[in-house]
C-alpha positions in Angstrom: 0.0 0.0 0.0 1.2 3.4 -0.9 -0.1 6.2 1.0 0.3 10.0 -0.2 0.7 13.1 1.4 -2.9 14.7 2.5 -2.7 18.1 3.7 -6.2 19.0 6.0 -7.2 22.0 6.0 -10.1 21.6 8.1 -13.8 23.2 7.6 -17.2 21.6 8.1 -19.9 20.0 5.5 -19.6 17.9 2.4 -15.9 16.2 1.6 -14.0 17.9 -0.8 -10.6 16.6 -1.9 -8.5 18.8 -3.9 -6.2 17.4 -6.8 -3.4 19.9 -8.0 -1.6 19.7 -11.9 1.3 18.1 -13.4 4.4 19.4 -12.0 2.5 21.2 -9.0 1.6 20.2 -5.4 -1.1 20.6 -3.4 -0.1 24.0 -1.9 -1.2 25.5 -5.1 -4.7 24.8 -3.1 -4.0 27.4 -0.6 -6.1 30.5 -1.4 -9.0 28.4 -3.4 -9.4 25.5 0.2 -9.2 28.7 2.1 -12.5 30.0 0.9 -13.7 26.4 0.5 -13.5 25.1 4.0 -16.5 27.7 4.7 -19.6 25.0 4.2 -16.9 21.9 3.1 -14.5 19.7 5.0 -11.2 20.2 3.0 -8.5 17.6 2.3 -5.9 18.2 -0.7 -3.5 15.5 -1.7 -0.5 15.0 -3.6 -0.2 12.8 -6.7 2.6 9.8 -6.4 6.1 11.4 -7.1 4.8 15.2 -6.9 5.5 17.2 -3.8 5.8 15.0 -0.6 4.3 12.0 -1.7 6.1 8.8 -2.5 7.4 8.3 -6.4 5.3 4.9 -7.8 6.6 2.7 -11.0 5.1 2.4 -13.5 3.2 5.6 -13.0 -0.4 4.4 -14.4 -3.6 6.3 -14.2 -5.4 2.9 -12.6 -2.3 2.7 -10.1 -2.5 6.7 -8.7 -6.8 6.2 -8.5 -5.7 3.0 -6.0 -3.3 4.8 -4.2 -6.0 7.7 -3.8 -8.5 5.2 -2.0 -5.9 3.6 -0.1 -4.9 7.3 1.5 -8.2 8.4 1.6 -9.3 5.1 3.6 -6.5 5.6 6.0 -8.1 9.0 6.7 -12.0 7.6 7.3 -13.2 9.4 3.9 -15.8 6.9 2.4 -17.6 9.5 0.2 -16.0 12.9 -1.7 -16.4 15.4 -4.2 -13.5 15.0 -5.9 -12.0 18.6 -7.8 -8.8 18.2 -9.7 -6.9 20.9 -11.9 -5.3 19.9 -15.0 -4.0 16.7 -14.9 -5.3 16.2 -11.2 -8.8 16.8 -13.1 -8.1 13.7 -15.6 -7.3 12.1 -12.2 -10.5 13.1 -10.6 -12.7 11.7 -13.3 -11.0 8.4 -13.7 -10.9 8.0 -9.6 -15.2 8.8 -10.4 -14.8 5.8 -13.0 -13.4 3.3 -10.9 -15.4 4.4 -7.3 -18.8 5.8 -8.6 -20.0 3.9 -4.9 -17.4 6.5 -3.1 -17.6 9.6 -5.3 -20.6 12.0 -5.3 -18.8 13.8 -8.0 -15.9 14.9 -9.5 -14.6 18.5 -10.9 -12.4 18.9 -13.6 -10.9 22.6 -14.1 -9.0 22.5 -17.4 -7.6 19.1 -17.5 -7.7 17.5 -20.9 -5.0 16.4 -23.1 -4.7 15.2 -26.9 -3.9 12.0 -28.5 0.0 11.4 -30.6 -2.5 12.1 -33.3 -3.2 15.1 -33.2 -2.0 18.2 -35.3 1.3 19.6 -33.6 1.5 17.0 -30.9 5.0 16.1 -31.4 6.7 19.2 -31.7 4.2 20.2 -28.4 5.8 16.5 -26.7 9.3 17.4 -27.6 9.1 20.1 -25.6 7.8 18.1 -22.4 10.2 15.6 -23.1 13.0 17.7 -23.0 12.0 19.8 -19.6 10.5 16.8 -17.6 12.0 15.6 -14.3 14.9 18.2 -14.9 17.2 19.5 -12.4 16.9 23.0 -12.3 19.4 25.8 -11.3 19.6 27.6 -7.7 17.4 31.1 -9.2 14.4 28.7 -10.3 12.1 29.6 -7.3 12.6 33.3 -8.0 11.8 32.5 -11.8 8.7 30.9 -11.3 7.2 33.6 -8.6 8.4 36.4 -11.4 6.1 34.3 -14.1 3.8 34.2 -11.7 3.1 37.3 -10.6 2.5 38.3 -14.3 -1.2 36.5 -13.5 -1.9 38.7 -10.2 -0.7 35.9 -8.4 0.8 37.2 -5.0 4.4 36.4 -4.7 4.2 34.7 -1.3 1.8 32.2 -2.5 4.0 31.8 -5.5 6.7 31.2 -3.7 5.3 28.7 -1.6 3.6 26.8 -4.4 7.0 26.6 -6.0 9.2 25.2 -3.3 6.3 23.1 -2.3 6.6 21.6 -6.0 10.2 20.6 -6.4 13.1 19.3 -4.2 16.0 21.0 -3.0 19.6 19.8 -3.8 22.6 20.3 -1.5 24.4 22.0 -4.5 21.5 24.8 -4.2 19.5 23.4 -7.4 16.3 22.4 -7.4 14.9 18.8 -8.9 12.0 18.9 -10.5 9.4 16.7 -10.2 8.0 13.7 -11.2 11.3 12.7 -11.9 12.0 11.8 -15.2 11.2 8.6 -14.8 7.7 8.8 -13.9 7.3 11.7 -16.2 7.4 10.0 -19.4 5.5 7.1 -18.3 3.0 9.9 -17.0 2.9 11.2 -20.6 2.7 8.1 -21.9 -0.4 7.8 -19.8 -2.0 10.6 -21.0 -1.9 9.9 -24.2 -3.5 6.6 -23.9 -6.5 8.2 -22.1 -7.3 10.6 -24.9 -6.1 8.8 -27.7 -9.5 9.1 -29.3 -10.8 12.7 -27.7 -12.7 14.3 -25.1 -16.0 12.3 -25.6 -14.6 9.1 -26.1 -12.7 9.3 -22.7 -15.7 10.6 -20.8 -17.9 7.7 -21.9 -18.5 5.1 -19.1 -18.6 7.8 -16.0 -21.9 8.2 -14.5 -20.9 10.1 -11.8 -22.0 13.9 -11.8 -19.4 15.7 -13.4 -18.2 18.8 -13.9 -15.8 20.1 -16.8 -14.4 23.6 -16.5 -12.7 25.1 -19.1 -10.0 28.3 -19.0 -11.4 31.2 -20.6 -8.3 32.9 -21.6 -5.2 31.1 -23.1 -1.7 31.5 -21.6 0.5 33.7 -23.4 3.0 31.4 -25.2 7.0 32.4 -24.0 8.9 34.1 -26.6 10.4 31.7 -29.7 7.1 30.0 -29.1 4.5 31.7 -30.4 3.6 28.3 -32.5 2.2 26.9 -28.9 0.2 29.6 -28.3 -2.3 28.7 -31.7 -2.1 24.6 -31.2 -3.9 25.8 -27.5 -6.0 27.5 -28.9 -7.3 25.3 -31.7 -7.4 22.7 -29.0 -9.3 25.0 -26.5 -11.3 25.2 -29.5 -11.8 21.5 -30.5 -12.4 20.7 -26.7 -15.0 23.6 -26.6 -16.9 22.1 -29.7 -17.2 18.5 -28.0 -17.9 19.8 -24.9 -20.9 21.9 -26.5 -22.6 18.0 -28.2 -21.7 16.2 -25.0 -22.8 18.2 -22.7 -27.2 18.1 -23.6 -26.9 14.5 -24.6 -25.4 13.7 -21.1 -27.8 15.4 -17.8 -24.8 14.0 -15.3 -22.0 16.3 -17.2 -22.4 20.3 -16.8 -20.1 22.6 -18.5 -18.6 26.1 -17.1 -15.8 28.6 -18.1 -13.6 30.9 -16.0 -12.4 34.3 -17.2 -8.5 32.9 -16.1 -5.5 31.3 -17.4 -5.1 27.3 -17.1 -3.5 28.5 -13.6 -7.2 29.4 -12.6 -7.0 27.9 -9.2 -4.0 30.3 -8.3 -5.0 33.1 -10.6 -8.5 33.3 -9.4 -9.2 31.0 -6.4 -12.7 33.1 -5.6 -13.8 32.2 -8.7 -12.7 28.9 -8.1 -14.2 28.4 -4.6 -17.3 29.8 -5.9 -17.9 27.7 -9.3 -17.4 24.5 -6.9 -19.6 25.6 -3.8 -22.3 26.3 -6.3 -22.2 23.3 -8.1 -21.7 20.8 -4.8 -24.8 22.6 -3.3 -26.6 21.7 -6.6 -25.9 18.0 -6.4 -28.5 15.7 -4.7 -28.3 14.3 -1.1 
């Protein structure tokens, strides 16, 4: 059994537990569980190999939903909303899959992915490949909280999400993580999911869902202004099946944020809000 690191943040009413990005941690919770814990009991975890928890090999989909259940057993949850952002939202749908008897619903804020298929994918993979599970240099920290801030993010919660997100060296560097390792199979993973699209993927879960999309697209860095069109003709194409799936299926609702992919940092009100709303919505 292999148990991740839960981080309570208290609060009374209906289970939440919070699933943070690839690359991330769950202190990138802070500000959004903040606001939450005010009607909901708040627990955030961190994925296998991210942040505090435990790496796992292979690192499968199937294998992180079984570690979930195992932690969240430990800690006397038999029943959750489950929220994830990014690829903790592909997480929260496939733990809804597999535990529709322990899931009263699961949110997923901007985490879908594409198929090796699709238009641009391998020039967008080379540049995963080539950053994942990298050790980074002593002035990362104070890089991240600058690109931060860009996004009204406040610098001490920047800061905090960042060191809470990769692991000090005793030469002053910083590894990233998932290692690489576990990064590529992690990849690997994702493609497999949504091999054949959004709609494809969804099929099976009849758990309530809810699918939030960003409602602005991050500015692509400089040299790679190419990146900055393939997500946005995949906002698009997400958008489009979204708009079919969502009146042929009454279980799956369908929301936007005015925010960047980094909504649950960028605008954690907005956040807390969308998911209080649609948890008091659900039935008992």
């Amino acid at each position: 059994m292999t148990l991740l690191h839960v981080h309570d943040y208290g609060g009374e009413g209906p289970q939440l537990v919070l699933l943070h990005g690839y690359g991330r941690s769950f202190a990138d919770w802070d500000a959004s569980a903040a606001l939450l814990t005010v009607g909901h009991r708040v627990l955030a975890l961190d994925l296998p190999g991210h942040g505090r928890s435990p790496g796992i090999s292979p690192w499968t989909i199937p294998a992180v939903v079984r570690h979930i259940a195992d932690t969240l057993d430990e800690r006397g949850v038999p029943e959750a909303v489950v929220v994830g952002h990014s690829l903790g939202g592909v997480v929260a749908v496939e733990y809804a899959r597999a535990n529709p008897g322990r899931v009263r619903a699961a949110v997923n804020l901007d985490g879908f992915w594409w198929g090796r298929e699709y238009p641009g994918a391998d020039r967008v993979s080379e540049v995963l490949l080539a950053s994942a599970g990298a050790i980074a240099p002593p002035e990362y920290i104070e890089e991240k909280v600058v690109n931060s801030v860009r996004f009204g993010i406040p610098a001490g919660h920047a800061e905090a999400a960042a060191r809470a997100a990769a692991r000090p060296l005793p030469d002053g560097k910083w590894q990233t993580l998932p290692e690489r390792a576990e990064a590529l199979e992690l990849f690997d993973e994702l493609h497999r999911i949504f091999a054949l699209g959004v709609t494809a993927w969804l099929d099976g879960v009849d758990s309530p869902l809810l699918l939030v999309q960003a409602g602005r697209q991050l500015p692509p860095a400089p040299g790679m202004e190419w990146f900055g069109e393939f997500s946005a003709r995949f906002a698009q194409g997400v958008s489009e099946e979204l708009a079919v799936l969502s009146p042929a299926r009454p279980t799956v609702s369908v929301n936007r944020i005015d925010a960047t992919h980094l909504m649950n940092m960028e605008s954690p009100e907005a956040v807390a809000t969308l998911v209080a709303g649609f948890v008091r919505g659900l039935p008992d």
